[in-house]
mmCIF file of the C-alpha atoms, coordinates in Angstrom:
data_MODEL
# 
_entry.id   MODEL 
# 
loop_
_atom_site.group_PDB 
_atom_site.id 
_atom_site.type_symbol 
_atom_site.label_atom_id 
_atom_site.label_alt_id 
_atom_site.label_comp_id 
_atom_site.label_asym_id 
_atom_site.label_entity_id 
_atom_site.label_seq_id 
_atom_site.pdbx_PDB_ins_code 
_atom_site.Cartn_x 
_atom_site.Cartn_y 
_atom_site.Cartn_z 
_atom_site.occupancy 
_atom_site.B_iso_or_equiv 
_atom_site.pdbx_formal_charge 
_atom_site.auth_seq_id 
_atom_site.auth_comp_id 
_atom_site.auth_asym_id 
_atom_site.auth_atom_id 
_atom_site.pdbx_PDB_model_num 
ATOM 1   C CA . UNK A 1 1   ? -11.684 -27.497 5.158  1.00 0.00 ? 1   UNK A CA 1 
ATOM 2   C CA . UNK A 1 2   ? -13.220 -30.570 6.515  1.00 0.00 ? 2   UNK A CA 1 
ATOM 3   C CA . UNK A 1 3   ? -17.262 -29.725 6.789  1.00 0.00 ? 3   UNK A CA 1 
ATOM 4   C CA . UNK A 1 4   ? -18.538 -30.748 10.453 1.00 0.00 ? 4   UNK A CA 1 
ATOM 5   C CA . UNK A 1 5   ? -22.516 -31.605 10.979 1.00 0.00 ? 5   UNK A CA 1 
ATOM 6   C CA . UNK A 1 6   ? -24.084 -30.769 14.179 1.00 0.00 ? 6   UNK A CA 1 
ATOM 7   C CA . UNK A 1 7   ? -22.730 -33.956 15.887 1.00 0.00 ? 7   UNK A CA 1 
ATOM 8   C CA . UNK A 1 8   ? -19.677 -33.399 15.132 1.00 0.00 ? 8   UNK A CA 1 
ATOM 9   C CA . UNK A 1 9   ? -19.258 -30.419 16.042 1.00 0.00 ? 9   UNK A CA 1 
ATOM 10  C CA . UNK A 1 10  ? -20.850 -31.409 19.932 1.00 0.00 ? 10  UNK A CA 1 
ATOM 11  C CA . UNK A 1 11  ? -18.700 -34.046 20.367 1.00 0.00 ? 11  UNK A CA 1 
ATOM 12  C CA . UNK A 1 12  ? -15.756 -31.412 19.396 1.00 0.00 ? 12  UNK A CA 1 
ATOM 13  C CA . UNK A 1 13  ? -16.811 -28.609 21.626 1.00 0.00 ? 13  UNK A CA 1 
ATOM 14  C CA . UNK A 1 14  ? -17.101 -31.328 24.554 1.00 0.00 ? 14  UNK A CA 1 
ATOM 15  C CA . UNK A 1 15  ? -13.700 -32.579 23.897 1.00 0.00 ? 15  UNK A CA 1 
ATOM 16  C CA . UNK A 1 16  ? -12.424 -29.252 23.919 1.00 0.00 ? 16  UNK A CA 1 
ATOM 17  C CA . UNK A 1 17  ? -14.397 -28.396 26.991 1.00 0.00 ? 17  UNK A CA 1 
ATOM 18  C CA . UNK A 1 18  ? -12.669 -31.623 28.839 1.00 0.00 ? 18  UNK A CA 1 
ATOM 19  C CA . UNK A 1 19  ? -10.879 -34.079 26.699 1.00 0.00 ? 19  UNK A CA 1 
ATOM 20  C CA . UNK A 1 20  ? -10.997 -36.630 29.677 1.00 0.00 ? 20  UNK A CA 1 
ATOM 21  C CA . UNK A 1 21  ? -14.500 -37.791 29.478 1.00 0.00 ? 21  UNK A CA 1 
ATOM 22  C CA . UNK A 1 22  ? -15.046 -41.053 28.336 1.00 0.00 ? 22  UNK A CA 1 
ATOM 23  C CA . UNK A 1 23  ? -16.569 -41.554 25.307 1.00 0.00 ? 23  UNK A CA 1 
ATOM 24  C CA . UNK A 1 24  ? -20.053 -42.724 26.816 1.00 0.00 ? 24  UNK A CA 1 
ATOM 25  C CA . UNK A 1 25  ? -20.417 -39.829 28.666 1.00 0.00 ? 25  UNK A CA 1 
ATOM 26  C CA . UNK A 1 26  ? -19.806 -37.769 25.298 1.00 0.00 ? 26  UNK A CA 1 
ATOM 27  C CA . UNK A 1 27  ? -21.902 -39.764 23.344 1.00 0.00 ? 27  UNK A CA 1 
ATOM 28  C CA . UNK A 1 28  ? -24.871 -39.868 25.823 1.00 0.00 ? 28  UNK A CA 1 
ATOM 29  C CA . UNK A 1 29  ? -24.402 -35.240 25.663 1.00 0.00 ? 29  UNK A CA 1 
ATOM 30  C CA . UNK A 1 30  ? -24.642 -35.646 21.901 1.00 0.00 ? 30  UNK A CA 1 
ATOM 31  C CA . UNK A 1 31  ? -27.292 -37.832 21.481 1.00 0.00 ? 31  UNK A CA 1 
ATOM 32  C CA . UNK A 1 32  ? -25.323 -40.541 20.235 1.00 0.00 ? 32  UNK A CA 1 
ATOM 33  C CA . UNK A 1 33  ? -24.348 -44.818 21.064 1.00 0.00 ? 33  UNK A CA 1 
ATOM 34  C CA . UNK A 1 34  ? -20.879 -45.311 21.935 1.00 0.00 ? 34  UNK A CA 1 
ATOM 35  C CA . UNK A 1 35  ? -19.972 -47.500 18.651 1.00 0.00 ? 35  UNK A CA 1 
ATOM 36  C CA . UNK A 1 36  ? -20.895 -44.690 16.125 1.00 0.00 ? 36  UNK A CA 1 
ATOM 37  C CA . UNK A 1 37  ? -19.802 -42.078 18.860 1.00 0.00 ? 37  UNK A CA 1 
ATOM 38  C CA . UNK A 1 38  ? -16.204 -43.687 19.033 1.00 0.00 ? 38  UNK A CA 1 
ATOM 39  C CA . UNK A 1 39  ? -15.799 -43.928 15.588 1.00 0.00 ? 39  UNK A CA 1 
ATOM 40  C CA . UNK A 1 40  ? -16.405 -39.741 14.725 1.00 0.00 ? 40  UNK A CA 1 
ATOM 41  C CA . UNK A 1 41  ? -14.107 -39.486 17.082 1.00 0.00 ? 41  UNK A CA 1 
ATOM 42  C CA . UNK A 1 42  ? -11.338 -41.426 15.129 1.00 0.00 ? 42  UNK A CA 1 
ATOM 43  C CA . UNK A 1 43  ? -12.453 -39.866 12.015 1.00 0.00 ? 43  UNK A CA 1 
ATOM 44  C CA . UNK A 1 44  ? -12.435 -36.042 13.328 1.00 0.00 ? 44  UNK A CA 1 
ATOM 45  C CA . UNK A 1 45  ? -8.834  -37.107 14.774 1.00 0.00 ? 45  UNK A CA 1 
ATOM 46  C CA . UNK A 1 46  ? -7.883  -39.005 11.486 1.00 0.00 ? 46  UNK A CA 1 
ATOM 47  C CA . UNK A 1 47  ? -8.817  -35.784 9.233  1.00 0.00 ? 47  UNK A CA 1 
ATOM 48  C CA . UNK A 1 48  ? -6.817  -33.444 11.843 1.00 0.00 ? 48  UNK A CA 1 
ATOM 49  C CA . UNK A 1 49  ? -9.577  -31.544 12.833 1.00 0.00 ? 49  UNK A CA 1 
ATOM 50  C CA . UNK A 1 50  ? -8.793  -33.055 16.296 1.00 0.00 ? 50  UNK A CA 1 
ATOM 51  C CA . UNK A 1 51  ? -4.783  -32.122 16.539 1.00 0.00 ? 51  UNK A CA 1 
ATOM 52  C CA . UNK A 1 52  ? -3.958  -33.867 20.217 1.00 0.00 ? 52  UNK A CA 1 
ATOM 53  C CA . UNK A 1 53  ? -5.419  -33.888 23.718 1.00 0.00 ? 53  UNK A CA 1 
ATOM 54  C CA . UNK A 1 54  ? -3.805  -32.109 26.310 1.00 0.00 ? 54  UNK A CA 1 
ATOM 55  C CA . UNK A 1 55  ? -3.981  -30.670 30.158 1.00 0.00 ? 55  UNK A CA 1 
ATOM 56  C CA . UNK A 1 56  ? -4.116  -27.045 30.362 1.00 0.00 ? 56  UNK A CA 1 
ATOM 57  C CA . UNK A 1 57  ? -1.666  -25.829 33.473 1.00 0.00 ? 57  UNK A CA 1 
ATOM 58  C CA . UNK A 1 58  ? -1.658  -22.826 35.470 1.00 0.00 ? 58  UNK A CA 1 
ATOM 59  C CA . UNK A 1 59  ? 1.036   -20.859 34.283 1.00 0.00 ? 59  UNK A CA 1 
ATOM 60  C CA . UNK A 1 60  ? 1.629   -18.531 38.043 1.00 0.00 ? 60  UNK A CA 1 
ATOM 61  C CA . UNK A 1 61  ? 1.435   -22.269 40.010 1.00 0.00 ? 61  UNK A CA 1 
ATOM 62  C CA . UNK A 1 62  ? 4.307   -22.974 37.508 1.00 0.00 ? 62  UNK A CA 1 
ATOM 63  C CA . UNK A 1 63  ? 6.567   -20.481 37.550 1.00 0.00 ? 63  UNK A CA 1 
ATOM 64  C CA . UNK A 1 64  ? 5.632   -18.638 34.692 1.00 0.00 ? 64  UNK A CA 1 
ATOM 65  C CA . UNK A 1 65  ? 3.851   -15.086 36.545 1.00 0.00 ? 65  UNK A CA 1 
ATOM 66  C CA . UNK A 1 66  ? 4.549   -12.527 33.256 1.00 0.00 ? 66  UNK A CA 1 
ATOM 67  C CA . UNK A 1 67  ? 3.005   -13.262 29.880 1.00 0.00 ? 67  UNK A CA 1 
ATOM 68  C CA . UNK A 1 68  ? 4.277   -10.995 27.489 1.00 0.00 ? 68  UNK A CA 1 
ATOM 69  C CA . UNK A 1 69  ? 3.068   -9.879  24.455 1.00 0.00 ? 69  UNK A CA 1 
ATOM 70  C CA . UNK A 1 70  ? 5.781   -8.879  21.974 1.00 0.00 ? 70  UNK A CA 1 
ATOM 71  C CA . UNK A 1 71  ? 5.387   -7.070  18.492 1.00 0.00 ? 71  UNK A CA 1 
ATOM 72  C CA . UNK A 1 72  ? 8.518   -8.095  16.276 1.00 0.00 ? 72  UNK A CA 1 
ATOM 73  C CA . UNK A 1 73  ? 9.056   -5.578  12.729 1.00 0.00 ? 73  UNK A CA 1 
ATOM 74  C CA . UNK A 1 74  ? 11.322  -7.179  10.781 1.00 0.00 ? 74  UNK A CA 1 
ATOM 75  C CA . UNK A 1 75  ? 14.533  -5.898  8.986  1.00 0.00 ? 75  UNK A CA 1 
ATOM 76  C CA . UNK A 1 76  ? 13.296  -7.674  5.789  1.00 0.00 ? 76  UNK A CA 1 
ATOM 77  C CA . UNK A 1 77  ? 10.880  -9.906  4.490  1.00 0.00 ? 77  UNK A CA 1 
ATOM 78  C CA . UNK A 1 78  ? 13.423  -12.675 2.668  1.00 0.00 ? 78  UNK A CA 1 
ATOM 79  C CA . UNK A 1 79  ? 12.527  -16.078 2.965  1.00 0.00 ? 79  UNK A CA 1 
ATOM 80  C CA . UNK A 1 80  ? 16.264  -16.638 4.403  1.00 0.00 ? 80  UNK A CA 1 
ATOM 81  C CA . UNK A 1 81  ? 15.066  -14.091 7.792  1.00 0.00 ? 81  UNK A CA 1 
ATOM 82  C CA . UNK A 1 82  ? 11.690  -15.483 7.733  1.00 0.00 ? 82  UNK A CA 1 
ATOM 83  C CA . UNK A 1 83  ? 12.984  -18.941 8.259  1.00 0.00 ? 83  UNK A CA 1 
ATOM 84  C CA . UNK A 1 84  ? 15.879  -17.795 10.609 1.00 0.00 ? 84  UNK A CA 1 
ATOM 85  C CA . UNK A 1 85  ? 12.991  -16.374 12.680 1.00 0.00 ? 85  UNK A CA 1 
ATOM 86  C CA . UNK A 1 86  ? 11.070  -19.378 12.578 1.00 0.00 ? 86  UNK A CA 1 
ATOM 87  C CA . UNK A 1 87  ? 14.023  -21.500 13.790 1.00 0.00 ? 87  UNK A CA 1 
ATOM 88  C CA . UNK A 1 88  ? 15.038  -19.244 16.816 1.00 0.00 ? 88  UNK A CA 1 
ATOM 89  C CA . UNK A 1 89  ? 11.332  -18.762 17.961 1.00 0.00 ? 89  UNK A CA 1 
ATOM 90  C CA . UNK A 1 90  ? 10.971  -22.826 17.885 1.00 0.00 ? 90  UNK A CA 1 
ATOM 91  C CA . UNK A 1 91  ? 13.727  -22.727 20.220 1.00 0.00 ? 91  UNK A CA 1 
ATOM 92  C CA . UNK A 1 92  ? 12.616  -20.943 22.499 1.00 0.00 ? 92  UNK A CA 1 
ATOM 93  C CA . UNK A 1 93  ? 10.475  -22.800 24.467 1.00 0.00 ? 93  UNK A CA 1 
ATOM 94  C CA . UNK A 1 94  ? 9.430   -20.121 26.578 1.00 0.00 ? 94  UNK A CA 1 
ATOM 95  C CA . UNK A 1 95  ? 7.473   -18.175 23.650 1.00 0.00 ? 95  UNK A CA 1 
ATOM 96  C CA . UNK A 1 96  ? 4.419   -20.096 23.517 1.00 0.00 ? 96  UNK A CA 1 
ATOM 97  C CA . UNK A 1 97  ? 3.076   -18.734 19.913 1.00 0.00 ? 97  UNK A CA 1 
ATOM 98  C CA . UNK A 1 98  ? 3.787   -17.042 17.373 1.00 0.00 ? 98  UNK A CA 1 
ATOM 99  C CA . UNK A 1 99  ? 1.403   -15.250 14.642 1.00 0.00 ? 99  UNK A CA 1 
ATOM 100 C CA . UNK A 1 100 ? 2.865   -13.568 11.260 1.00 0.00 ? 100 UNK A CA 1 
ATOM 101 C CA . UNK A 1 101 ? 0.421   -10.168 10.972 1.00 0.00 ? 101 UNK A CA 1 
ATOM 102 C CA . UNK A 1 102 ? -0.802  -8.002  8.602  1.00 0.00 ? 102 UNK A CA 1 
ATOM 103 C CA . UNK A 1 103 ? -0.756  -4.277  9.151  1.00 0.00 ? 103 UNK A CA 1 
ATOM 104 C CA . UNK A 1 104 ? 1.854   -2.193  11.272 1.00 0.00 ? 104 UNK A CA 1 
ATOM 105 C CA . UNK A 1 105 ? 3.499   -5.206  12.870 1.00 0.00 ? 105 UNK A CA 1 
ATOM 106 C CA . UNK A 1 106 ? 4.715   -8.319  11.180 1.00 0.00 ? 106 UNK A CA 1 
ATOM 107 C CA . UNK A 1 107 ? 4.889   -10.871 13.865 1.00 0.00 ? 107 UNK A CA 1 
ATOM 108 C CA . UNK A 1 108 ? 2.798   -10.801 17.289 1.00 0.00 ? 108 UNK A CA 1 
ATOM 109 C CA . UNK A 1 109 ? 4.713   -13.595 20.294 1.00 0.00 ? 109 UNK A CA 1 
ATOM 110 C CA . UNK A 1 110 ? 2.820   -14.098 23.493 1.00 0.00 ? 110 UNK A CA 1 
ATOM 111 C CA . UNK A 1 111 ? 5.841   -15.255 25.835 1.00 0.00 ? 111 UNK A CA 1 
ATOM 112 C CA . UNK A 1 112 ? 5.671   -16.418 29.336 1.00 0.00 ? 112 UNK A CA 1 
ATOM 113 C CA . UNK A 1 113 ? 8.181   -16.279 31.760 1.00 0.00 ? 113 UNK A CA 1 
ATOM 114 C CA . UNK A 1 114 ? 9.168   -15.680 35.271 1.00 0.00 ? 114 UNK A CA 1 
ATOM 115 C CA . UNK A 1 115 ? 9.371   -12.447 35.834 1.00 0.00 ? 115 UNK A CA 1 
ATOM 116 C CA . UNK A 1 116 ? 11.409  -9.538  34.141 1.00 0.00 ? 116 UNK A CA 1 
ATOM 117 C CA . UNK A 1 117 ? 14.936  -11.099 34.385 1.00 0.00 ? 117 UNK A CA 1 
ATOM 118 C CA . UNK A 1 118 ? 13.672  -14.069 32.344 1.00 0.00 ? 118 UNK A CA 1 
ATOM 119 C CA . UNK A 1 119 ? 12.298  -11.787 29.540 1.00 0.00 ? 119 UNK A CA 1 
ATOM 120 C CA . UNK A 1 120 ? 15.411  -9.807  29.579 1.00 0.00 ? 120 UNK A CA 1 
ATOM 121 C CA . UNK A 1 121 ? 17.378  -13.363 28.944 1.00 0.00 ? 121 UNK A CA 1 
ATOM 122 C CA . UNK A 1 122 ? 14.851  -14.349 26.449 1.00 0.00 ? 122 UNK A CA 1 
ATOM 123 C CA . UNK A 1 123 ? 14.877  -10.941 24.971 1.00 0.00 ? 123 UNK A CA 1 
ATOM 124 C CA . UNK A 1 124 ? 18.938  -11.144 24.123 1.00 0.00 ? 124 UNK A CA 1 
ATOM 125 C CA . UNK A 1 125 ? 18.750  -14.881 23.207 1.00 0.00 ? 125 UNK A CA 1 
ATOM 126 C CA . UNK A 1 126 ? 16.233  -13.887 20.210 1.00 0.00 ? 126 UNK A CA 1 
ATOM 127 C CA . UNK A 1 127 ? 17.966  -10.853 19.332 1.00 0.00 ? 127 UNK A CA 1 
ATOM 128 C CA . UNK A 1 128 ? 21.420  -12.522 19.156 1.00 0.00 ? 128 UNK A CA 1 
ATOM 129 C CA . UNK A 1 129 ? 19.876  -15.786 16.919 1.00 0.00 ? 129 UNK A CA 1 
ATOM 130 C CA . UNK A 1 130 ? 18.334  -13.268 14.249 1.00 0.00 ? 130 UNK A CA 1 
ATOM 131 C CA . UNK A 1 131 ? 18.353  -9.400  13.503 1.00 0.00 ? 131 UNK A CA 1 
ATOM 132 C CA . UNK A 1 132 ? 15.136  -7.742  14.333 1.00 0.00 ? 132 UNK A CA 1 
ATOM 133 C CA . UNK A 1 133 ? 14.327  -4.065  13.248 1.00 0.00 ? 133 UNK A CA 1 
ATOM 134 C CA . UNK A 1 134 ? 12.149  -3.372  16.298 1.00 0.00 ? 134 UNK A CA 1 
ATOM 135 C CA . UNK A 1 135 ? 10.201  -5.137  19.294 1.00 0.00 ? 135 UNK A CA 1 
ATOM 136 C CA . UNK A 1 136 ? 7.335   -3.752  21.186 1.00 0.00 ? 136 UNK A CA 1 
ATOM 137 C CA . UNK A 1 137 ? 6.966   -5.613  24.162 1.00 0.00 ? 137 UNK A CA 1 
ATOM 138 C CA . UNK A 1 138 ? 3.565   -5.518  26.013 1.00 0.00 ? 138 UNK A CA 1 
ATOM 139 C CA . UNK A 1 139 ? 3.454   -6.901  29.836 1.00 0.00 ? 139 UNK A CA 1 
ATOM 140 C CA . UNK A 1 140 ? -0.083  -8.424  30.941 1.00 0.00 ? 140 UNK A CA 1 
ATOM 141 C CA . UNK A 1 141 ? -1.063  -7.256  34.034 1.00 0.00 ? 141 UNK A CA 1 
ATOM 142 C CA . UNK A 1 142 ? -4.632  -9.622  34.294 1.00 0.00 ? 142 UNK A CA 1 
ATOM 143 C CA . UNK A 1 143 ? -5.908  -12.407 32.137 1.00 0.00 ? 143 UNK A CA 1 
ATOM 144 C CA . UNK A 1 144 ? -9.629  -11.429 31.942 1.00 0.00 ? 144 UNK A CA 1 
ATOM 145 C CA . UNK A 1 145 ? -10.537 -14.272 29.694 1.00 0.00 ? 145 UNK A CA 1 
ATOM 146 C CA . UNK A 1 146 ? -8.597  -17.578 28.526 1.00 0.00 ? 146 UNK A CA 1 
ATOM 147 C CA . UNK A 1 147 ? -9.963  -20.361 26.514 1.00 0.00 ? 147 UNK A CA 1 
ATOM 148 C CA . UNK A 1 148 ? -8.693  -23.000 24.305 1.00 0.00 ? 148 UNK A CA 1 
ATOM 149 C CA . UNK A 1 149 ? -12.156 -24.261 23.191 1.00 0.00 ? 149 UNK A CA 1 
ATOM 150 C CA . UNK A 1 150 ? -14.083 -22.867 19.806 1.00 0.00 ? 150 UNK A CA 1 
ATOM 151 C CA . UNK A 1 151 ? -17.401 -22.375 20.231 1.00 0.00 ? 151 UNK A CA 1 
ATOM 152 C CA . UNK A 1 152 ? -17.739 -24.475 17.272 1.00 0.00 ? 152 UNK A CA 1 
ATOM 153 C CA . UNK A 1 153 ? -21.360 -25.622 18.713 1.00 0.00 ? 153 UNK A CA 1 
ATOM 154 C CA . UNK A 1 154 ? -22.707 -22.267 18.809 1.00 0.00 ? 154 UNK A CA 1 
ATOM 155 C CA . UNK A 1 155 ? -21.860 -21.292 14.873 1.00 0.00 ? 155 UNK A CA 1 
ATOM 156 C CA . UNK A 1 156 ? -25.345 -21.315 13.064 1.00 0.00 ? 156 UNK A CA 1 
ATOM 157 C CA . UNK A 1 157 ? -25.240 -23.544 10.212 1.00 0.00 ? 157 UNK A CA 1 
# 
């Protein structure tokens, strides 16, 4: 783990908050020139603790008005199933992540799609690319709270 001082970890919670600013405008909010401001920059991307900057999109203005939430058991826990599983869900575009889990379930999707038809599709193109011993499929009906940003300048150090 790469450790972040204060600074750093500013100029990564405004990136996160809006990865457009320009890097005066971050370095004036973190108390720092543009030269020295720049250059943590490049380092926090060089070490990875900066992966890539990207828009965030509505996903209803889109096309994509159901996010679902799907609990996958698996049949068996062979490297051979894990990585079959790993190659179908990366190509499937439509589930957006996918967490291996301790406890009852052993891999938690969130999916979004169009509506019900377009789960249904995505549901029988995963289930024909690899044998699953059970799915529990969970259908948001509100997103209360989203957020891509850590509130990495709020941890007390």
């Amino acid at each position: 783990m790469t450790e972040l001082d204060l600074i750093d970890r500013k100029i990564v919670a405004q990136l996160m908050r809006d990865a457009t600013l320009p890097v005066a405008q971050i370095a004036d909010k973190v108390g720092l020139s543009q030269t020295p401001c720049w250059k943590r920059i490049q380092k926090l991307e060089g070490t990875g603790v900066l992966m890539r900057r990207v828009s965030l999109a509505d996903p209803g203005k889109l096309g994509f008005g159901l996010t679902v939430f799907a609990a996958i058991e698996a049949p068996d826990h062979s490297a051979e199933w894990r990585e079959a599983f790993a190659k179908a869900t990366h190509a499937i575009p439509e589930i957006m992540e996918v967490y291996r889990m301790a406890g009852e379930i052993d891999y938690l999707l969130r999916i979004a799609v169009a509506d019900m038809d377009a789960f249904d599709r995505l549901y029988r193109r995963l289930t024909d690319a690899v044998p699953i011993k059970n799915v529990t499929s969970h259908f948001s009906m509100e997103r209360i709270k989203f957020t891509t940003a850590y509130p990495v300048d709020t941890l007390a150090r």
